[in-house]
C-alpha positions, -999 to +999 in steps of 0.1 A: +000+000+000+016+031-014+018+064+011+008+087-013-015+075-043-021+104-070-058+086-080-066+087-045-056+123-040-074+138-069-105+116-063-102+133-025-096+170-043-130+167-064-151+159-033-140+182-013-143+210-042-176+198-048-189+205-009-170+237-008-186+249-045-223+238-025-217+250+010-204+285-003-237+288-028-253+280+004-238+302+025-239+335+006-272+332+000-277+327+038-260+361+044-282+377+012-314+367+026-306+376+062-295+411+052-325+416+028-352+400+048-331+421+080-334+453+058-372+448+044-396+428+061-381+410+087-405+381+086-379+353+077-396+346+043-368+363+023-345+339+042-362+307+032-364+314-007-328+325-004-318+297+013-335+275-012-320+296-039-287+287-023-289+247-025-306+249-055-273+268-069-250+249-051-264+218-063-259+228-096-232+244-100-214+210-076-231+193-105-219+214-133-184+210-119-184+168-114-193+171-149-162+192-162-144+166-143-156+137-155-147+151-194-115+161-183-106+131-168-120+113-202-103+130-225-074+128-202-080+087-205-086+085-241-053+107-251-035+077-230-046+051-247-040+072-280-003+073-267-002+037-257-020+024-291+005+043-315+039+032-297+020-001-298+023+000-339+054+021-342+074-008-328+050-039-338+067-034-378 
């Protein structure tokens, strides 16, 4: 078992990007609809519809980025095997 396993580690990077991307959606509009619904009507409603607008956000924009990651990491795979297939028939002649 290998101390330091670069699949592991960038697996670990995208989760935690993905909860930081959705907590921070979250969180600012938390502050948004606190200081609104503080500053207008100060009956908590502005601070449930931001709030909502916040996971809905977070969600996806987390899911926006797992996509990006996914195509990066396919092209990443495919441009491998592309390597691995031509040095495969450059010395098969």
């Amino acid at each position: 078992m290998k101390f330091f396993d670069p699949k592991a580690f960038s697996s670990w990077n995208t989760v935690i990007t993905f909860g930081i991307i959705v907590i921070s959606n979250i969180l600012v509009a938390l502050f948004a609809g606190y200081y609104l619904d503080k500053w207008t009507f100060n009956n908590k409603l502005l601070l449930i519809i931001f709030v909502f607008l916040g996971i809905a956000s977070g969600l996806y924009n987390g899911i926006k980025y797992l996509l990006k990651e996914v195509d990066r990491l396919e092209r990443t795979e495919r441009k491998r095997k592309e390597i691995h297939d031509s040095d495969n028939t450059d010395h098969s002649g």
